[in-house]
C-alpha positions as CSV (number, residue, x, y, z in Angstrom):
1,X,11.5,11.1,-32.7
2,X,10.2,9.3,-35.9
3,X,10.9,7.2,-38.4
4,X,8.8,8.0,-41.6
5,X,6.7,5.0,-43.2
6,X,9.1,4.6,-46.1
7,X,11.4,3.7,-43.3
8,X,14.2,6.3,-45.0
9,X,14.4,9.6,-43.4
10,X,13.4,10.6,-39.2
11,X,12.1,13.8,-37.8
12,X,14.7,15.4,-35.4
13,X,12.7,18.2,-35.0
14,X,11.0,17.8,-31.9
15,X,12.2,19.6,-29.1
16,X,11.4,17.4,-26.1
17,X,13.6,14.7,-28.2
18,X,16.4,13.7,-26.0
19,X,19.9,15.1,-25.6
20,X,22.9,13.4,-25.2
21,X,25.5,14.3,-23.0
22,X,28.0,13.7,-25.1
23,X,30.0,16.4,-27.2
24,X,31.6,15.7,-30.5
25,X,35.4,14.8,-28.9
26,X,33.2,11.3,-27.4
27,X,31.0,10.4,-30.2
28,X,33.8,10.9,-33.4
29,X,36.0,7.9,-32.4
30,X,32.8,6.1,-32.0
31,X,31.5,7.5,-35.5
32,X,35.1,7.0,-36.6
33,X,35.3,3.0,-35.8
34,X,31.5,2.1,-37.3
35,X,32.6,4.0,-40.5
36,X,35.9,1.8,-40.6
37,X,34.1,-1.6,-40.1
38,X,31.1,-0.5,-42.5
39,X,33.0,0.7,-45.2
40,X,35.9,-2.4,-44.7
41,X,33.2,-5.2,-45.3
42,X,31.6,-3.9,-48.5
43,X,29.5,-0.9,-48.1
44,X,28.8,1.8,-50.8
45,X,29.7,5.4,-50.0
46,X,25.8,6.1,-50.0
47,X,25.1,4.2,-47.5
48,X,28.4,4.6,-45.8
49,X,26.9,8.4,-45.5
50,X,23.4,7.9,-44.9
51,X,24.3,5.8,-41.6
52,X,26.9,8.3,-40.1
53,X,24.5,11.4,-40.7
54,X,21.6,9.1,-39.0
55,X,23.5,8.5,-35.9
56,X,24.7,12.3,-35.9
57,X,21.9,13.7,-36.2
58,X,20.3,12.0,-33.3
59,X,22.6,13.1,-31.0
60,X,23.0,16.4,-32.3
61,X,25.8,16.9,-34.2
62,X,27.0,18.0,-37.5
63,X,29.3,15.7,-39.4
64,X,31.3,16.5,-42.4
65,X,32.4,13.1,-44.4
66,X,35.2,12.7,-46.5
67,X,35.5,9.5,-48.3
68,X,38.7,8.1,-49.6
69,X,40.0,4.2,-50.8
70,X,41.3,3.8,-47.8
71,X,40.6,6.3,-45.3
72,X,37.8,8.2,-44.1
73,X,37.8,11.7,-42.6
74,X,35.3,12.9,-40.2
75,X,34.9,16.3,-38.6
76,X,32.5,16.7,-36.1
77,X,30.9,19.3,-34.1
78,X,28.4,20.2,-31.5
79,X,25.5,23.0,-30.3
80,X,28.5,24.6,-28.6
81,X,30.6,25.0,-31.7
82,X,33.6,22.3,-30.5
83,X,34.8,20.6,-33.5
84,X,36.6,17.9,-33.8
85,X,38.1,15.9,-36.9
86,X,39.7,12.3,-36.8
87,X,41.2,10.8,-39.9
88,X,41.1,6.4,-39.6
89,X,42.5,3.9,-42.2
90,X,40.1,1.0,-43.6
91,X,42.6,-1.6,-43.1
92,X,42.0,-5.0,-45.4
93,X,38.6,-5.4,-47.2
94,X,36.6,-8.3,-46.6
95,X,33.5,-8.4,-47.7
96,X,30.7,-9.3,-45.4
97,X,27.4,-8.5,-45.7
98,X,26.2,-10.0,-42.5
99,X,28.1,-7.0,-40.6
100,X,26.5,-4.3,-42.9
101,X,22.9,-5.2,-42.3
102,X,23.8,-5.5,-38.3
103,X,25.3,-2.2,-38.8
104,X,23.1,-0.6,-40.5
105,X,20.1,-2.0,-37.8
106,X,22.4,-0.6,-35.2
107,X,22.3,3.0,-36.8
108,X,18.2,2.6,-36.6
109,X,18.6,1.2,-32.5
110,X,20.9,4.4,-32.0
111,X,17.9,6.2,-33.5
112,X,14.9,4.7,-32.2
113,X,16.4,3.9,-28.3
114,X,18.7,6.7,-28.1
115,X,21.4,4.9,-27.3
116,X,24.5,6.6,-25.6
117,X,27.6,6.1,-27.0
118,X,28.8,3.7,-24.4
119,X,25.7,1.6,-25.3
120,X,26.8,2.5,-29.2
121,X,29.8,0.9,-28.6
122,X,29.1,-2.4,-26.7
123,X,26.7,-3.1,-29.7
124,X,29.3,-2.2,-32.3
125,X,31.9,-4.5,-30.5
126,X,29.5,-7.5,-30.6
127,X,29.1,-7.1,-33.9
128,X,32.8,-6.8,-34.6
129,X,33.2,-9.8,-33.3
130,X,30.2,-11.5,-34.7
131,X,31.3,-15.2,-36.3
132,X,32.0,-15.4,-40.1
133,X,30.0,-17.5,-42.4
134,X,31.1,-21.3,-42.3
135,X,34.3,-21.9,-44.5
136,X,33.0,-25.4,-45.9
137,X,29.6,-23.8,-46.4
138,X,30.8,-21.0,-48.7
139,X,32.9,-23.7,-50.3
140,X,29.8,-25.8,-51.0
141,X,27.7,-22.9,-52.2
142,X,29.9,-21.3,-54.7
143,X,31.0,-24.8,-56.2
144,X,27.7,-25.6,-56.5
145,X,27.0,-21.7,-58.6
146,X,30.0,-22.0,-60.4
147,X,28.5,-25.6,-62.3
148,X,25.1,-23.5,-62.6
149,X,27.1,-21.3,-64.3
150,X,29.1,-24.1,-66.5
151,X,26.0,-25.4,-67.5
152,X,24.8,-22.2,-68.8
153,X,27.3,-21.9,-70.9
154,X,26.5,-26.1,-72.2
155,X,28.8,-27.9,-70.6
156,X,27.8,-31.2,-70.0
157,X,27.1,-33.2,-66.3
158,X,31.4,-34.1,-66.5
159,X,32.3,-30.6,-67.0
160,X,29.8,-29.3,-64.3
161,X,31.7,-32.4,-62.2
162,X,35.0,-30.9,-62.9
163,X,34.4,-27.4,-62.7
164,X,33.1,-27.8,-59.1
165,X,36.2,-29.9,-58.1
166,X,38.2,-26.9,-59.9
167,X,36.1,-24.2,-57.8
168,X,36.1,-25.9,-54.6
169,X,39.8,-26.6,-54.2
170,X,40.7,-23.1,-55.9
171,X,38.6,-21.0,-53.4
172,X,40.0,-23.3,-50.2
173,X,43.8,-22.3,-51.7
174,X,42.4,-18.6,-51.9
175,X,41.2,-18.4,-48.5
176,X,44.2,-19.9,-47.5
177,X,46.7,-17.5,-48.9
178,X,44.4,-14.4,-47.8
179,X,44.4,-15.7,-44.4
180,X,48.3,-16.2,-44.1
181,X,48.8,-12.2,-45.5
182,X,49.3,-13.3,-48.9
183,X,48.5,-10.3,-51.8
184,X,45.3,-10.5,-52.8
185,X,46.3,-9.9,-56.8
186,X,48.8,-12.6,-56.0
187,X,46.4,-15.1,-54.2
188,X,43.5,-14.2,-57.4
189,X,46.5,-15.6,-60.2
190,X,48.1,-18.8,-58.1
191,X,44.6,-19.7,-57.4
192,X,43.4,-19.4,-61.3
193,X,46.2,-21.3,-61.8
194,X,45.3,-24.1,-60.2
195,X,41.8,-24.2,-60.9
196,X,42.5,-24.2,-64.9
197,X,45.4,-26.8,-64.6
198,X,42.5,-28.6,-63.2
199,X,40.2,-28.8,-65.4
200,X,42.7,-28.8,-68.3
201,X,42.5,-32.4,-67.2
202,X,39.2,-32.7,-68.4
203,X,40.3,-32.0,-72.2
204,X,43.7,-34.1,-71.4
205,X,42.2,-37.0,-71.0
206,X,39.2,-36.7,-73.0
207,X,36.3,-36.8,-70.3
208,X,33.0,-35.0,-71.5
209,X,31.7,-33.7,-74.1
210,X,33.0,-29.6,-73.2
211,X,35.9,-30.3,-71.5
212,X,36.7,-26.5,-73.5
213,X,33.7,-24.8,-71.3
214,X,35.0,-26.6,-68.3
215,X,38.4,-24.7,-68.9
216,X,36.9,-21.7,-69.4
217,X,34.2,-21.6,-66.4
218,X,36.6,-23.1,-63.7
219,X,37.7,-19.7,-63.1
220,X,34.3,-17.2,-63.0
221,X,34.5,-17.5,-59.0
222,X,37.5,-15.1,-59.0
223,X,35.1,-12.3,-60.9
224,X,35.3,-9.6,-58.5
225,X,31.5,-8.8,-58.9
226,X,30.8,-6.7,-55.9
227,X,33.8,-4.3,-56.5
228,X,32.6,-3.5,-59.4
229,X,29.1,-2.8,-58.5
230,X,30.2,-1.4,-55.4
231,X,32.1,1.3,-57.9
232,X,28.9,1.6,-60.4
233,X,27.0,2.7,-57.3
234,X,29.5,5.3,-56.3
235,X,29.5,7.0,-59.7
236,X,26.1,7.3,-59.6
237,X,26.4,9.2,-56.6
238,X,29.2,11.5,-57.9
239,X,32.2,9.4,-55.7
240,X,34.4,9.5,-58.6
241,X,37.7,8.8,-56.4
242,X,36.2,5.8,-54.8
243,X,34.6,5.3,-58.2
244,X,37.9,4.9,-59.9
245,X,40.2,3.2,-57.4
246,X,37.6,0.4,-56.7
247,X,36.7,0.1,-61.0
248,X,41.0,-0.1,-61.2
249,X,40.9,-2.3,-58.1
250,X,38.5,-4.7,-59.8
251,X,39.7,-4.7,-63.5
252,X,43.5,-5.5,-62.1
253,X,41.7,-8.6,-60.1
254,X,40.1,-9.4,-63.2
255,X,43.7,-9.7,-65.4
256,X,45.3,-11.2,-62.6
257,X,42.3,-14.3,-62.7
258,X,42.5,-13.8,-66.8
259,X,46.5,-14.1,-66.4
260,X,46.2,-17.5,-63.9
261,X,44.5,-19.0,-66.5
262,X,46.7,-18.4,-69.1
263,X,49.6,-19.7,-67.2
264,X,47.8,-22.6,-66.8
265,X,46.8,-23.5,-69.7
266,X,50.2,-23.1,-70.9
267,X,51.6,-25.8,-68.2
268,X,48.9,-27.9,-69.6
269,X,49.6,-27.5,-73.1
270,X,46.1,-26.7,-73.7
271,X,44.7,-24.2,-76.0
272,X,41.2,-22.8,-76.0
273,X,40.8,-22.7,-80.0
């Protein structure tokens, strides 16, 4: 077995390739389970695809997908025509991009070491389980972005002050809320809220130059970016359902952030023009 130079397709054709023992009933709970995880931190349909027909194809199935918001359905069958379908929920989304390139790795180990599905799994367990990113860290960094992006708009070294005081306190309440089971739409306003009633302080008491661009950046954190390139990719591979639900997923995050900031604002007394 093969993998071409462009590192993108493998040759399955050769015969003296080995079989696994393993019909479709053992390997679609397994193919079932890696979809879940790949699909639940942030992966496009593509390459949601691409991966499951890798790792069926190497041990000799034939997998139909069938991609939906929030479930997948797989049917799977082998050389002696047993087929099997299982249908699995996606649960929460949390984006994590750590577990899609281990995942995607792991679908090229399954490949290259024919791995058995027992060894499949132990691999796709570790990486279940696999740490998250430090909380303080993420804090830090996307403070830190969110001034980059005040100061591209011209606010001054006070604004880019307060807008990272804004961020960093916003994000920790948004994490917090997520973690206790809090709605995500609902955990995107509150936290808008309090990052604009923030730096409305700026403009309150007169500190800067652009307190206005302070106001008006403190909240570009919440921008659900990766939804909606996640749905830009999936219409350009014909996915219009997931298309759709994740473009209406994102634009609803997007008033919700839009509608924190208005609410605080208003608390503040604070108008934009």
């Amino acid at each position: 077995m093969k993998r071409l130079m462009n590192g993108t397709k493998i040759d399955i054709s050769d015969s003296t390739a080995p079989i696994a023992p393993y019909n479709a009933e053992e390997c679609v709970r397994f193919l079932a389970d890696y979809a879940t995880l790949l699909l639940r931190s942030g992966a496009t349909c593509t390459r949601l695809e691409r991966n499951l027909r890798r790792i069926a194809n190497c041990w000799r199935l034939s997998c139909t997908i069938t991609i939906m918001p929030r479930h997948i359905h797989l049917s799977v069958s082998d050389d002696a025509s047993h087929s099997h379908t299982y249908i699995t929920s996606t649960g929460h989304h949390v984006i994590n991009y750590n577990i899609i390139t281990q995942l995607s790795e792991l679908s090229w180990n399954i490949v290259d070491s024919h791995l058995t599905v027992i060894q499949a799994y132990r691999s796709l367990n570790e990486i279940a389980k696999s740490p998250h990113i430090n909380t303080f860290l993420t804090l830090l960094a996307v403070s830190c972005a969110n001034c980059a992006f005040c100061r591209l708009f011209g606010g001054d070294s006070v604004a880019m002050a307060v807008v990272f005081i804004a961020t960093f306190i916003g994000l920790y309440l948004k994490h917090l809320l997520i973690a206790n089971m809090i709605d995500v739409r609902i955990s995107f306003t509150i936290s808008a809220t309090i990052s604009s009633i923030l730096a409305a302080g700026a403009k309150l008491f007169q500190l800067g130059q652009t307190p206005e661009i302070a106001i008006a950046t403190s909240v570009l954190y919440l921008v659900p970016g990766i939804p909606f390139l996640n749905a830009f990719s999936d219409m350009i591979d014909r996915h219009y359902i997931c298309f759709l639900c994740r473009t209406i997923d994102a634009v609803i995050l997007t008033c919700c952030l839009s509608f924190g900031l208005c609410i605080g604002m208003k608390l503040m007394n604070v108008g934009m023009f």
